[in-house]
Predicted model as a PDB file, atoms N, CA, C, CB and O in Angstrom, pLDDT in the B-factor column:
MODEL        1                                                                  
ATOM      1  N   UNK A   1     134.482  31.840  96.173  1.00 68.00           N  
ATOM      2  CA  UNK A   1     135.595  31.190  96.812  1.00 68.00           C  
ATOM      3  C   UNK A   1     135.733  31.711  98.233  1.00 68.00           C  
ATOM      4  CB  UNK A   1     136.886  31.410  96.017  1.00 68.00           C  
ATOM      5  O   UNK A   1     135.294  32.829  98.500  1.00 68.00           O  
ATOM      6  N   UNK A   2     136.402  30.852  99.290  1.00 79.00           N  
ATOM      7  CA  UNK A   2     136.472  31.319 100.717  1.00 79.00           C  
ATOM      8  C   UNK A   2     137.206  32.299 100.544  1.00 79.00           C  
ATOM      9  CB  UNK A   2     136.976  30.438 101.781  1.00 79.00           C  
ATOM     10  O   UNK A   2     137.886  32.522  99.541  1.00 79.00           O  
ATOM     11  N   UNK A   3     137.086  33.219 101.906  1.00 82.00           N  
ATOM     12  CA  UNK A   3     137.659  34.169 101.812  1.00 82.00           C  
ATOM     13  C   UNK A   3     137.826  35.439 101.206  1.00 82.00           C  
ATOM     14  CB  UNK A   3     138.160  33.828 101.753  1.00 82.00           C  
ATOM     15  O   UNK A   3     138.340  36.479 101.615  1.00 82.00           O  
ATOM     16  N   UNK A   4     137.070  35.006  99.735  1.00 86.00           N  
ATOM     17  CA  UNK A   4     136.760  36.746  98.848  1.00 86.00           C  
ATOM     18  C   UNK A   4     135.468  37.326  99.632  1.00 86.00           C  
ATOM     19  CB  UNK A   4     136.188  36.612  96.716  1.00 86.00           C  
ATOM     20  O   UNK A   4     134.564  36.928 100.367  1.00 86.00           O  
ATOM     21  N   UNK A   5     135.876  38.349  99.104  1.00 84.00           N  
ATOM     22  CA  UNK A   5     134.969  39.421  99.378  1.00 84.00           C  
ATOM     23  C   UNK A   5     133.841  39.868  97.904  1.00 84.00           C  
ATOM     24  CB  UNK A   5     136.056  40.748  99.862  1.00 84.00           C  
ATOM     25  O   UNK A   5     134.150  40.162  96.749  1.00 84.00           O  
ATOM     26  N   UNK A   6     132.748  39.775  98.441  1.00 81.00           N  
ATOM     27  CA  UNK A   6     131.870  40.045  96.467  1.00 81.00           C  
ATOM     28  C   UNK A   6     130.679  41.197  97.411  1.00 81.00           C  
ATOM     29  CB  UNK A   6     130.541  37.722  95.236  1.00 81.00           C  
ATOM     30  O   UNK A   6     130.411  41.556  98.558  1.00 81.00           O  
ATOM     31  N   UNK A   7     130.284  41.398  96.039  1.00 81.00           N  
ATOM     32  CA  UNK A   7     129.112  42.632  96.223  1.00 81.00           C  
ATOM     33  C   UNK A   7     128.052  42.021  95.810  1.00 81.00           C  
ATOM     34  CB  UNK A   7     129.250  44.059  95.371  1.00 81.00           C  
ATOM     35  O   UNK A   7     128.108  41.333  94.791  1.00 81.00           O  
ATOM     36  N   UNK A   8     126.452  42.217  96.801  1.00 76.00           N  
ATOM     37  CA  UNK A   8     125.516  41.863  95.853  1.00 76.00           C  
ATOM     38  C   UNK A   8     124.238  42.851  96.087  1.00 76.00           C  
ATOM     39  CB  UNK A   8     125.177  40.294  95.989  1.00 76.00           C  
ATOM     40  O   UNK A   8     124.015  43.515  97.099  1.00 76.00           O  
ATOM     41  N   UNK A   9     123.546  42.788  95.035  1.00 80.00           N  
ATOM     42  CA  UNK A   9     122.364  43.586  95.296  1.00 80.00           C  
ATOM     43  C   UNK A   9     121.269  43.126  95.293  1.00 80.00           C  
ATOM     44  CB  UNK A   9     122.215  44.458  94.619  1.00 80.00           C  
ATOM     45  O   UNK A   9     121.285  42.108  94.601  1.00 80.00           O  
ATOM     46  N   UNK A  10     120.147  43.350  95.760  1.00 75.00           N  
ATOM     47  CA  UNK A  10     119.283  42.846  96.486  1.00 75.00           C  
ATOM     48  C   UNK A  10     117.916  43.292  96.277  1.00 75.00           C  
ATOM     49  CB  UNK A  10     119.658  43.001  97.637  1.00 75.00           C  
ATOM     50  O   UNK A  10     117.752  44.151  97.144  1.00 75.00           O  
ATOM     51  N   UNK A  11     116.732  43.169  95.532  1.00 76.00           N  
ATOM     52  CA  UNK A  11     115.854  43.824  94.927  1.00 76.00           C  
ATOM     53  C   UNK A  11     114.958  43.378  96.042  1.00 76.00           C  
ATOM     54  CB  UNK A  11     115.571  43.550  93.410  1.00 76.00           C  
ATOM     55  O   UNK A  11     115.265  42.240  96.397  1.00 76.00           O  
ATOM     56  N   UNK A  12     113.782  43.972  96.832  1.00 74.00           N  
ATOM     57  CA  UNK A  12     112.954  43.110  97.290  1.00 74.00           C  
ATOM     58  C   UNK A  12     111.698  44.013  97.458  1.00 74.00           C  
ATOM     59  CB  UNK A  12     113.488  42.385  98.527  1.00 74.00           C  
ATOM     60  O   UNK A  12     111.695  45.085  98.064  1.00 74.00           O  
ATOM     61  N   UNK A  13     110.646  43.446  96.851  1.00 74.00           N  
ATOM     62  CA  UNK A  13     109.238  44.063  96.078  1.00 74.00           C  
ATOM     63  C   UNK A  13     108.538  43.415  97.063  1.00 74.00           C  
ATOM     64  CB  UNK A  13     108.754  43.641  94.323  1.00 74.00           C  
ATOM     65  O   UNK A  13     108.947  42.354  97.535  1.00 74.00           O  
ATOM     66  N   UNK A  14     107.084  44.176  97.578  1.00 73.00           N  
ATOM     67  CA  UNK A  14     105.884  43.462  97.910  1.00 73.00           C  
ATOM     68  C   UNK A  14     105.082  43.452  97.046  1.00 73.00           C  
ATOM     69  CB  UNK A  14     105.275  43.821  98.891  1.00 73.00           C  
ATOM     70  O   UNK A  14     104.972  44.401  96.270  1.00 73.00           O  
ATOM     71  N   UNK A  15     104.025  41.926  96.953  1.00 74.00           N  
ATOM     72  CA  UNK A  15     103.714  42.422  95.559  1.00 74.00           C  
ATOM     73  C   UNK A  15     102.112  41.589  95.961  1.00 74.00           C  
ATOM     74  CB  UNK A  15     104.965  41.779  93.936  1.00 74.00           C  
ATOM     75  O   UNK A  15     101.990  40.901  96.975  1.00 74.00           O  
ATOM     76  N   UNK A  16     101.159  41.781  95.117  1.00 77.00           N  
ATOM     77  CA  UNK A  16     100.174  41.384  95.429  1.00 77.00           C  
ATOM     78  C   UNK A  16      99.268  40.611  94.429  1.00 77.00           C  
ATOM     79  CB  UNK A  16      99.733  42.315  95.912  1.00 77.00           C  
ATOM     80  O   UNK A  16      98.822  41.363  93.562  1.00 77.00           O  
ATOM     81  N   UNK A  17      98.841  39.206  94.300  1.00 77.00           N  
ATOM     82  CA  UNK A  17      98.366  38.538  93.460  1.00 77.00           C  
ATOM     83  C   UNK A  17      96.958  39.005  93.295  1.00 77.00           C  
ATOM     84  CB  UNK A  17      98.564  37.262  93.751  1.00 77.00           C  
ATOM     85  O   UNK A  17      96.069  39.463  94.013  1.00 77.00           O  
ATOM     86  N   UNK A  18      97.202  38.579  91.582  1.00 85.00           N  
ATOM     87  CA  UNK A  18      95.729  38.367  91.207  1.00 85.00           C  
ATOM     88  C   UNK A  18      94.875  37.626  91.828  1.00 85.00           C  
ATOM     89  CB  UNK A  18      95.592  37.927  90.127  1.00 85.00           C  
ATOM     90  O   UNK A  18      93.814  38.036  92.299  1.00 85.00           O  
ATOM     91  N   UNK A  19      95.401  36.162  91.879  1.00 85.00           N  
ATOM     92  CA  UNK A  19      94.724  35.058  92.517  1.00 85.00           C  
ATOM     93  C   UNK A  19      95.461  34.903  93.795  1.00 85.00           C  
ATOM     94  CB  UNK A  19      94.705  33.736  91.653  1.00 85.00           C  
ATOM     95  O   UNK A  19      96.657  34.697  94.001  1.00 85.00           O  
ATOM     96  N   UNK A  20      94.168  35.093  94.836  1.00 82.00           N  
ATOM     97  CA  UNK A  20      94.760  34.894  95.997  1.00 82.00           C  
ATOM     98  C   UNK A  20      94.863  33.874  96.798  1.00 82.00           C  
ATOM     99  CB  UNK A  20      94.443  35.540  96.564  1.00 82.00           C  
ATOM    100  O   UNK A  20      95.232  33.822  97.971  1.00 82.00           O  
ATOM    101  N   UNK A  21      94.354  32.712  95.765  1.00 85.00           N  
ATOM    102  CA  UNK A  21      94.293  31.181  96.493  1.00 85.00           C  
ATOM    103  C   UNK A  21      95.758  31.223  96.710  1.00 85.00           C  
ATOM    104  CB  UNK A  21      93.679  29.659  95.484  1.00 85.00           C  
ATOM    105  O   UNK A  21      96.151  30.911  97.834  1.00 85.00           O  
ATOM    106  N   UNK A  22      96.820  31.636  95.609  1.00 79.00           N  
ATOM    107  CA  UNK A  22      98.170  31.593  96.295  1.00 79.00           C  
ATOM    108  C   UNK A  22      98.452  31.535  97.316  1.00 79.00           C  
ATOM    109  CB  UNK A  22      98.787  32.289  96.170  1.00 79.00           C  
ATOM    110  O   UNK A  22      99.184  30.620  97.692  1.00 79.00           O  
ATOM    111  N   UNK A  23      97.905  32.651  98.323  1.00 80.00           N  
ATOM    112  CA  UNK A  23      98.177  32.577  99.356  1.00 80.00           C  
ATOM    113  C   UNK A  23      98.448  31.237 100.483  1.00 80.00           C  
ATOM    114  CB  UNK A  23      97.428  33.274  99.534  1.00 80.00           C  
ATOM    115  O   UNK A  23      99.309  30.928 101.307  1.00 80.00           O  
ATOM    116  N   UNK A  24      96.804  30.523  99.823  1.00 86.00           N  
ATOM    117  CA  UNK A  24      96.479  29.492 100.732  1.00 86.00           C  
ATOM    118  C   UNK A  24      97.703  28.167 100.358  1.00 86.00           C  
ATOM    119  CB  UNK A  24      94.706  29.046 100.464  1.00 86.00           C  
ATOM    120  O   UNK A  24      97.642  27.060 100.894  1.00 86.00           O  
ATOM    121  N   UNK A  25      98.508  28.467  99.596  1.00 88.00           N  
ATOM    122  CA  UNK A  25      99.569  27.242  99.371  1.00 88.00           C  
ATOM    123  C   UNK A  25     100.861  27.450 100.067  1.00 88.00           C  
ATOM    124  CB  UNK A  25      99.943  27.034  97.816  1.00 88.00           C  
ATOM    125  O   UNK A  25     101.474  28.511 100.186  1.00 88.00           O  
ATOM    126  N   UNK A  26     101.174  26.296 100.500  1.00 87.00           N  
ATOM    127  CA  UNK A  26     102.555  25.991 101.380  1.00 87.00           C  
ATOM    128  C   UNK A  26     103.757  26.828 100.590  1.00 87.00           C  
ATOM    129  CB  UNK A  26     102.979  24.113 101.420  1.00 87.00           C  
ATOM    130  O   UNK A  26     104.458  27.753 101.001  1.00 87.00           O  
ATOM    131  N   UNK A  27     103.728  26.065  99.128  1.00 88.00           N  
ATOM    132  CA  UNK A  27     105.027  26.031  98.253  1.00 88.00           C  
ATOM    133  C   UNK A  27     104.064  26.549  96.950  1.00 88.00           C  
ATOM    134  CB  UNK A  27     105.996  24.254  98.086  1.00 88.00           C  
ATOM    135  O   UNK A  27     102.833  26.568  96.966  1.00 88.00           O  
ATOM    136  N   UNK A  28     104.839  26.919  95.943  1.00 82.00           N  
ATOM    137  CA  UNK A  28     104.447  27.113  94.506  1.00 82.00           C  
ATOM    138  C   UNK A  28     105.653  27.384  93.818  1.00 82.00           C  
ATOM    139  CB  UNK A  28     103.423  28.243  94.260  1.00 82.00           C  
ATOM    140  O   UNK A  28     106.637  27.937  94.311  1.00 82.00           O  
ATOM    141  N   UNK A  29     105.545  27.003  92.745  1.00 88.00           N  
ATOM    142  CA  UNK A  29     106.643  27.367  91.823  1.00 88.00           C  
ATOM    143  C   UNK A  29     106.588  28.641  91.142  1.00 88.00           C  
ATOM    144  CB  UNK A  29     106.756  26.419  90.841  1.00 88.00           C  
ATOM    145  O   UNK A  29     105.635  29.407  91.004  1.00 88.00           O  
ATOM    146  N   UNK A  30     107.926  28.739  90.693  1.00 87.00           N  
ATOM    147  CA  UNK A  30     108.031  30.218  90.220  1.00 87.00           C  
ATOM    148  C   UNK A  30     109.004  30.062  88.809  1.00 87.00           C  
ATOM    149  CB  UNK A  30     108.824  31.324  91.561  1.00 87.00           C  
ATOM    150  O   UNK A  30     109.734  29.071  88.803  1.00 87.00           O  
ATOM    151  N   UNK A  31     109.053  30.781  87.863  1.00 90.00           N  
ATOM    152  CA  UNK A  31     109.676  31.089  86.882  1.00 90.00           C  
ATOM    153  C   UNK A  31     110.087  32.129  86.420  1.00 90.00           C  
ATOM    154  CB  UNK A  31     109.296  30.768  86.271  1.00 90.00           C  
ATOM    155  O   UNK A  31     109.331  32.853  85.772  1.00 90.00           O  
ATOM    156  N   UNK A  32     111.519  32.486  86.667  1.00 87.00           N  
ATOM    157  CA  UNK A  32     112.024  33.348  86.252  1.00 87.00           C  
ATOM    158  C   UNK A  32     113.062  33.260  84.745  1.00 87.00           C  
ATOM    159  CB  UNK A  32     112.529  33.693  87.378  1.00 87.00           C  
ATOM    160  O   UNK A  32     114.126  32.641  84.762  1.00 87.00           O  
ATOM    161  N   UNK A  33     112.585  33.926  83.589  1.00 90.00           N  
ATOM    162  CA  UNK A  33     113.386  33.616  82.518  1.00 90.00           C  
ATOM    163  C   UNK A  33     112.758  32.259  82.025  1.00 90.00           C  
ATOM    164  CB  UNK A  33     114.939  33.552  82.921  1.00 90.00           C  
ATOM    165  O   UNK A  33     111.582  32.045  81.728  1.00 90.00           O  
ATOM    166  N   UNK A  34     113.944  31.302  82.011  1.00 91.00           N  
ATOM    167  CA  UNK A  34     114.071  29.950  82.372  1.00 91.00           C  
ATOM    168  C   UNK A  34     114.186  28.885  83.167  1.00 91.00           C  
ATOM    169  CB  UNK A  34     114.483  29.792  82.136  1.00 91.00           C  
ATOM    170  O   UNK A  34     114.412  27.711  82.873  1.00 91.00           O  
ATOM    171  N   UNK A  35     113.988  29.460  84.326  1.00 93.00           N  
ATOM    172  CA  UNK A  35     115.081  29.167  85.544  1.00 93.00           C  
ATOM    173  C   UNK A  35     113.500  28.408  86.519  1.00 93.00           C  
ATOM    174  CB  UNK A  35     116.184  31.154  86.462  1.00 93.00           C  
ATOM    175  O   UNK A  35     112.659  29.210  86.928  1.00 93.00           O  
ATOM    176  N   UNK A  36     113.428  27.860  86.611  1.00 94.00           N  
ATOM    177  CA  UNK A  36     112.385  27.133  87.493  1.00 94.00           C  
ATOM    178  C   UNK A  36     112.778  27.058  89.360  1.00 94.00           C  
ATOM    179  CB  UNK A  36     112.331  25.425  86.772  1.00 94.00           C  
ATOM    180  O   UNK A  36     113.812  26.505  89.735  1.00 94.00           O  
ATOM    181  N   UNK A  37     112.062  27.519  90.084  1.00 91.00           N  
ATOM    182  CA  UNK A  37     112.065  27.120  91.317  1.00 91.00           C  
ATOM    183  C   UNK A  37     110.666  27.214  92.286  1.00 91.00           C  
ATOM    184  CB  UNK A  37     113.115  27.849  91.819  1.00 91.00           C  
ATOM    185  O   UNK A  37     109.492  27.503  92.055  1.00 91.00           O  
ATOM    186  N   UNK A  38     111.277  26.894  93.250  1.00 91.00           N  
ATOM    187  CA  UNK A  38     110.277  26.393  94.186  1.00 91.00           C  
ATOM    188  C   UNK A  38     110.346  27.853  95.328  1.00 91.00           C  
ATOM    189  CB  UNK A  38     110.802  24.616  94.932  1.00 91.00           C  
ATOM    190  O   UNK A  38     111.355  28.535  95.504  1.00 91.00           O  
ATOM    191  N   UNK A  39     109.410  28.004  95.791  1.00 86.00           N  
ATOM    192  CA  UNK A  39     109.107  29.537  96.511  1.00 86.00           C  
ATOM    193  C   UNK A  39     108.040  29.224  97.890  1.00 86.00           C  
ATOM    194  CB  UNK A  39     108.147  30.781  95.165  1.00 86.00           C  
ATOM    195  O   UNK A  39     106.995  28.599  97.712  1.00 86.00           O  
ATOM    196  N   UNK A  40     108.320  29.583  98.855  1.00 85.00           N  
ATOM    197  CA  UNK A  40     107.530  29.334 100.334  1.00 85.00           C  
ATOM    198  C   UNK A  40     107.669  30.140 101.100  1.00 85.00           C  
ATOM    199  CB  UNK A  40     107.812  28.286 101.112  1.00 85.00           C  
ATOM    200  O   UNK A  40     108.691  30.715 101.471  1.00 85.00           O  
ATOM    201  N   UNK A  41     105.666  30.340 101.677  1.00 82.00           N  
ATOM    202  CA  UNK A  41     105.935  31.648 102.306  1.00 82.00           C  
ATOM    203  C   UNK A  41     106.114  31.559 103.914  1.00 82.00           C  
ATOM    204  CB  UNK A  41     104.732  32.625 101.943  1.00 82.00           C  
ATOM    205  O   UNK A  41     105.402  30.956 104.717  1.00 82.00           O  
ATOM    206  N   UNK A  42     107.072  32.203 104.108  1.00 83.00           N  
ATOM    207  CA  UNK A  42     107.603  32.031 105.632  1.00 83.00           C  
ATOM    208  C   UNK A  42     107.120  33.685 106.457  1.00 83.00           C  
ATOM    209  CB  UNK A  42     109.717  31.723 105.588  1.00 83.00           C  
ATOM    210  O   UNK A  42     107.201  34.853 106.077  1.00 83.00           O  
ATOM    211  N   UNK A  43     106.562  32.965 107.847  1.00 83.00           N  
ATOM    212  CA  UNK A  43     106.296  34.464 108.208  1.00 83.00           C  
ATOM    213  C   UNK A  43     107.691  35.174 109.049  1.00 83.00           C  
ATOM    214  CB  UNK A  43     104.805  34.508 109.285  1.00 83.00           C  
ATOM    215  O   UNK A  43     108.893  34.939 109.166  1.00 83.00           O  
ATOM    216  N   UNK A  44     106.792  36.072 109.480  1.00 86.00           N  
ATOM    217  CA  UNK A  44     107.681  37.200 109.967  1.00 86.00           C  
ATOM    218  C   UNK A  44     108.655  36.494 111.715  1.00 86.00           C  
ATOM    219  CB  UNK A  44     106.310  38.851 110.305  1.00 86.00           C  
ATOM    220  O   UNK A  44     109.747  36.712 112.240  1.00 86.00           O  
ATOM    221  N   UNK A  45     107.431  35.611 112.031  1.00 89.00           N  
ATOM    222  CA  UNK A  45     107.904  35.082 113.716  1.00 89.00           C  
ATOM    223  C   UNK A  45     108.977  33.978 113.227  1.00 89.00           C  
ATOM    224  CB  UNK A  45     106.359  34.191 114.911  1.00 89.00           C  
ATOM    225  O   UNK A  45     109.943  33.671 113.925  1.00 89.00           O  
ATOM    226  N   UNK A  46     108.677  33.325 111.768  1.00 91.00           N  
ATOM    227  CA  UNK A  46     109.991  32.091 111.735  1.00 91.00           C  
ATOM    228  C   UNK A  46     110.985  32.757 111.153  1.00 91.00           C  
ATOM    229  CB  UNK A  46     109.768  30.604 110.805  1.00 91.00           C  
ATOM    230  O   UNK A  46     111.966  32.018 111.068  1.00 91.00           O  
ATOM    231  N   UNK A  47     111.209  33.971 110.649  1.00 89.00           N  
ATOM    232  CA  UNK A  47     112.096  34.440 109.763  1.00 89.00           C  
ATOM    233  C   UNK A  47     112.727  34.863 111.054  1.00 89.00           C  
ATOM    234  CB  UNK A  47     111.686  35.471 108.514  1.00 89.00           C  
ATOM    235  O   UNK A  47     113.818  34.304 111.170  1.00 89.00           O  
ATOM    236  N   UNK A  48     112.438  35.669 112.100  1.00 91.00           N  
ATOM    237  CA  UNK A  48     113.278  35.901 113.369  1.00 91.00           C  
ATOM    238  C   UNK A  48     113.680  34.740 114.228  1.00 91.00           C  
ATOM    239  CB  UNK A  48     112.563  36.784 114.248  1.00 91.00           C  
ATOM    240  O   UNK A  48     114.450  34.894 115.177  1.00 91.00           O  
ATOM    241  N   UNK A  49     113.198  33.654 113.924  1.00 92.00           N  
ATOM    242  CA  UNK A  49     114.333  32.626 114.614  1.00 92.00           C  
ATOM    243  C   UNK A  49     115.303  31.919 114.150  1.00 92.00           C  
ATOM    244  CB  UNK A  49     113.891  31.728 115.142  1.00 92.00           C  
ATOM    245  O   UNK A  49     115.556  31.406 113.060  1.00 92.00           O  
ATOM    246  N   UNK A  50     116.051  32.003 115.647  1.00 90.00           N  
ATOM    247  CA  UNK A  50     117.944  31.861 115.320  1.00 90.00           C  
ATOM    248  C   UNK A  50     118.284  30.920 114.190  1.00 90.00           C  
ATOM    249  CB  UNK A  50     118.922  31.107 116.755  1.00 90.00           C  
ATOM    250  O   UNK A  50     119.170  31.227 113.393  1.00 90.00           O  
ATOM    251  N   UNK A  51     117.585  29.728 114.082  1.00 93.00           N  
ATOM    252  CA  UNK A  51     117.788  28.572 113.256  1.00 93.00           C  
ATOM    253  C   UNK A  51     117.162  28.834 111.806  1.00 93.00           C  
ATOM    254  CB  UNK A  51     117.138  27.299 113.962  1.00 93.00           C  
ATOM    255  O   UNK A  51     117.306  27.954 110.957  1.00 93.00           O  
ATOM    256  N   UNK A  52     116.466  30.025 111.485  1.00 90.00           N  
ATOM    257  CA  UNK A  52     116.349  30.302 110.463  1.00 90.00           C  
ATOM    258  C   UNK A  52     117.225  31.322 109.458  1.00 90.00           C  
ATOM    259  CB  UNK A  52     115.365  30.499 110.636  1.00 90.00           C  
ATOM    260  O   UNK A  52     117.033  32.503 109.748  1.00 90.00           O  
ATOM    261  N   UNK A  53     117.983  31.149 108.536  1.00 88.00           N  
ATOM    262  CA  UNK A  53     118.688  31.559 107.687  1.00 88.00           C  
ATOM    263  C   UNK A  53     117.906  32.256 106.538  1.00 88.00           C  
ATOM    264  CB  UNK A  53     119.441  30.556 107.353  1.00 88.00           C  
ATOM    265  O   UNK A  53     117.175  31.738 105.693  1.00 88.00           O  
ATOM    266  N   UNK A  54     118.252  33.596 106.724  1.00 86.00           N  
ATOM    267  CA  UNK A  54     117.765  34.509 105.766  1.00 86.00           C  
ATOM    268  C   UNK A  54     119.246  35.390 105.440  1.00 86.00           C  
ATOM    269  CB  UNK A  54     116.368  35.470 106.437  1.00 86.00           C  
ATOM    270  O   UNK A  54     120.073  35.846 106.230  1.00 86.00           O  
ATOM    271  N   UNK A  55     119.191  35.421 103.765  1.00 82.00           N  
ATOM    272  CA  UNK A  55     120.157  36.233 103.005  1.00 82.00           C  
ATOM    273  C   UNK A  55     119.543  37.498 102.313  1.00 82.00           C  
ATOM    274  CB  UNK A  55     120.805  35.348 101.944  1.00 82.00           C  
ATOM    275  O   UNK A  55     118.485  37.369 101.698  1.00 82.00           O  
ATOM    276  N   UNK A  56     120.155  38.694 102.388  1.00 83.00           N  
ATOM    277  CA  UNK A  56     121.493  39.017 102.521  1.00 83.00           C  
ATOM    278  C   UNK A  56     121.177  39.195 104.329  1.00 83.00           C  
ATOM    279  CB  UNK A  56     122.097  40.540 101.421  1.00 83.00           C  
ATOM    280  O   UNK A  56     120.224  38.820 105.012  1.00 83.00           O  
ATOM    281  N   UNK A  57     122.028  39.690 104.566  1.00 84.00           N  
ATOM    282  CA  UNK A  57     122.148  39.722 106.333  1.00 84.00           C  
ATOM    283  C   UNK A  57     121.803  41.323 106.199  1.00 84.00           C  
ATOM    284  CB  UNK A  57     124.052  39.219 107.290  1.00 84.00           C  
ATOM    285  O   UNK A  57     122.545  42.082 105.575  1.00 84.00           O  
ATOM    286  N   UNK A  58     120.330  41.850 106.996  1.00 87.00           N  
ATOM    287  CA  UNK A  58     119.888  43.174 107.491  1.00 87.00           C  
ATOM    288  C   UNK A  58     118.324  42.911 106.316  1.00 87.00           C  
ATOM    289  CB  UNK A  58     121.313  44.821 107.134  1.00 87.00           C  
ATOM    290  O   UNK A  58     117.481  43.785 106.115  1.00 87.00           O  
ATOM    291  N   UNK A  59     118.306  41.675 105.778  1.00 88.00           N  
ATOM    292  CA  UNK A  59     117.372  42.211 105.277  1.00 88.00           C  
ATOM    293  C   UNK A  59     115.660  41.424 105.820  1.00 88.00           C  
ATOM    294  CB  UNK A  59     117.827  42.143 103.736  1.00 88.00           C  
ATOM    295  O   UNK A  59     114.711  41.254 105.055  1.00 88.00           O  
ATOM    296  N   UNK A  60     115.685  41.114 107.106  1.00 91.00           N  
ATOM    297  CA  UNK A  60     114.999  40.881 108.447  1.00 91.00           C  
ATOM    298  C   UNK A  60     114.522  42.276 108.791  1.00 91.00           C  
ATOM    299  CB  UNK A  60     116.004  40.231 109.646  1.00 91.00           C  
ATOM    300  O   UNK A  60     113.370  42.710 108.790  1.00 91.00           O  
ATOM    301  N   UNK A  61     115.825  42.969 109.127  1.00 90.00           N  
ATOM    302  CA  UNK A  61     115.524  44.679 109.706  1.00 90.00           C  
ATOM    303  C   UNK A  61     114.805  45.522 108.724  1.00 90.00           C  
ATOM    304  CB  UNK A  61     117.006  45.610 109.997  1.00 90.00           C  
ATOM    305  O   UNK A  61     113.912  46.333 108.971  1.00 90.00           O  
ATOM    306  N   UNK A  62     115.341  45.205 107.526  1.00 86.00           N  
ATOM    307  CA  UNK A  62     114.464  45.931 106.497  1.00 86.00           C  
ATOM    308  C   UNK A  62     112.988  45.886 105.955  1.00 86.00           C  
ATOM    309  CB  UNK A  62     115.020  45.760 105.558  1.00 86.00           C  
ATOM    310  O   UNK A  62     112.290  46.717 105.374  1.00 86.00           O  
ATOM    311  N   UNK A  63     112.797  44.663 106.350  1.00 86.00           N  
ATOM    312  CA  UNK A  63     111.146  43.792 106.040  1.00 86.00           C  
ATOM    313  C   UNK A  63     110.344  44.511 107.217  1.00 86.00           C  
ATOM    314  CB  UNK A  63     111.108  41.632 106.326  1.00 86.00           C  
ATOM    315  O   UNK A  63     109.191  44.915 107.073  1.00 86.00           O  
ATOM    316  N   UNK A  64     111.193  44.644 108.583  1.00 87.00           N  
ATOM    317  CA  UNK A  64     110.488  45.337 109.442  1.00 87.00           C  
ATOM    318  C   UNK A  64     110.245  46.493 109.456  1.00 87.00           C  
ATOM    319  CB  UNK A  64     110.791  45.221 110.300  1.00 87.00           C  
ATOM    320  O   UNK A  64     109.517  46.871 110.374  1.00 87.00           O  
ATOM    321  N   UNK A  65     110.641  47.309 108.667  1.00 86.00           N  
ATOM    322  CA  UNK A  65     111.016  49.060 108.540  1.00 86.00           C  
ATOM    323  C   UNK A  65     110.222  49.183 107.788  1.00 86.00           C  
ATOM    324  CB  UNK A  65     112.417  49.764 108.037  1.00 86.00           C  
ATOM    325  O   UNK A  65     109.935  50.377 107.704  1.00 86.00           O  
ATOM    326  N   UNK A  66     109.244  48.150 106.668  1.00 81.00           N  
ATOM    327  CA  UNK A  66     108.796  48.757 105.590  1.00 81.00           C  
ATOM    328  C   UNK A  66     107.436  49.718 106.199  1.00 81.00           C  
ATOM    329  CB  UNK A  66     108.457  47.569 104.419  1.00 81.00           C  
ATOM    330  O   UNK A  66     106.888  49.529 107.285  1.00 81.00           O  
ATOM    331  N   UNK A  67     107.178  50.471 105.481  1.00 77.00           N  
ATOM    332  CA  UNK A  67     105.776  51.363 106.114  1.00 77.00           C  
ATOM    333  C   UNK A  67     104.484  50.408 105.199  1.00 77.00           C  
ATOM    334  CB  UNK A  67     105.801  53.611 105.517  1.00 77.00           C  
ATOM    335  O   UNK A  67     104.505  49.898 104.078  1.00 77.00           O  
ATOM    336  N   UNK A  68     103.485  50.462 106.207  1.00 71.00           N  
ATOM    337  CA  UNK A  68     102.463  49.731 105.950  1.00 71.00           C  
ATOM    338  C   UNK A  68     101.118  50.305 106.199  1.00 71.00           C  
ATOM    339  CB  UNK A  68     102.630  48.657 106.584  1.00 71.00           C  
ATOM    340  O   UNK A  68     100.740  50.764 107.277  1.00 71.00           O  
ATOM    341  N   UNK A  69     100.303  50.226 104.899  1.00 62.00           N  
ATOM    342  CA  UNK A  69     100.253  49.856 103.466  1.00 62.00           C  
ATOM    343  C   UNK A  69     101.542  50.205 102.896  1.00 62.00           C  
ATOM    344  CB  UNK A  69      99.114  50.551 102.694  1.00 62.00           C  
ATOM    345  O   UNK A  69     102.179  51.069 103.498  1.00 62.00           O  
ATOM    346  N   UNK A  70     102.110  49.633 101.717  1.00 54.00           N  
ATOM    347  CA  UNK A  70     102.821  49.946 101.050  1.00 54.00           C  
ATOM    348  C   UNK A  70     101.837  50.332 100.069  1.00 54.00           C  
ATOM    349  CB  UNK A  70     103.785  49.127 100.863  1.00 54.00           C  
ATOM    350  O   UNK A  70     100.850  49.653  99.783  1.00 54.00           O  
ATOM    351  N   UNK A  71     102.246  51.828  99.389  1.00 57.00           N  
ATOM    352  CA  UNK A  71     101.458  52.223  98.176  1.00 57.00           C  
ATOM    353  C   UNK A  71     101.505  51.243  97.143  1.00 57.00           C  
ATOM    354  CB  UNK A  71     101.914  53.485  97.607  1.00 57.00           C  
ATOM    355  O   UNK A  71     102.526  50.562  97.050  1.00 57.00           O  
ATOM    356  N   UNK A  72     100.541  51.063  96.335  1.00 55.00           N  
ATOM    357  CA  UNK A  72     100.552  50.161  95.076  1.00 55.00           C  
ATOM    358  C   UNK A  72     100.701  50.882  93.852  1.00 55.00           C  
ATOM    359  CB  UNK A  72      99.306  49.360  94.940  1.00 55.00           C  
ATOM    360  O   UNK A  72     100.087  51.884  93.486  1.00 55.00           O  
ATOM    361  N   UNK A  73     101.933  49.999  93.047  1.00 52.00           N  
ATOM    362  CA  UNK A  73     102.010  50.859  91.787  1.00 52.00           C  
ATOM    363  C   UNK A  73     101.345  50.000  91.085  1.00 52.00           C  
ATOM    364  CB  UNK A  73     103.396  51.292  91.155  1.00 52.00           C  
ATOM    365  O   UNK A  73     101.341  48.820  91.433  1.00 52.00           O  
ATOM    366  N   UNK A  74     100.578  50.473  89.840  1.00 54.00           N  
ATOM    367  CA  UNK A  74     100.169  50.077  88.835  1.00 54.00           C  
ATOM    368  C   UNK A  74     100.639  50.493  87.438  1.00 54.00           C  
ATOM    369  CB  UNK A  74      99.116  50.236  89.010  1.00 54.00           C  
ATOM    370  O   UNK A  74     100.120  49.996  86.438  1.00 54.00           O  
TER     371      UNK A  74                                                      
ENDMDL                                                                          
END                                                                             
């Protein structure tokens, strides 16, 4: 509702496919649970422009902070 105030948390994993034709696709679907959606990978130069909307707000700054390689867990 306008005006409340809510809390949310925010999980965000790099993660790396088996199959990496993934990569080569625009869109792919995803399934979580039950829950069906649609998933697209946006880079780093459109995610910093103004007209692009990314939630939660700081987590632009955070994608940039990550250290790279990220270790891989297995």
């Amino acid at each position: 509702m306008k005006g409340q105030v809510y809390h949310e948390i925010t999980l965000v994993y790099e993660v790396e496919f088996e199959d990496c034709r993934l990569l080569d696709r625009d869109f792919f679907e995803v399934i979580e649970e039950s829950k069906l959606t649609t998933a697209k990978w946006v880079g780093l130069e459109e995610l910093s422009l103004k007209e692009t909307t990314l939630y939660p707000v700081g987590l632009l700054g955070l994608i940039r902070k990550a250290p790279e390689p990220v270790e891989q867990v297995r």
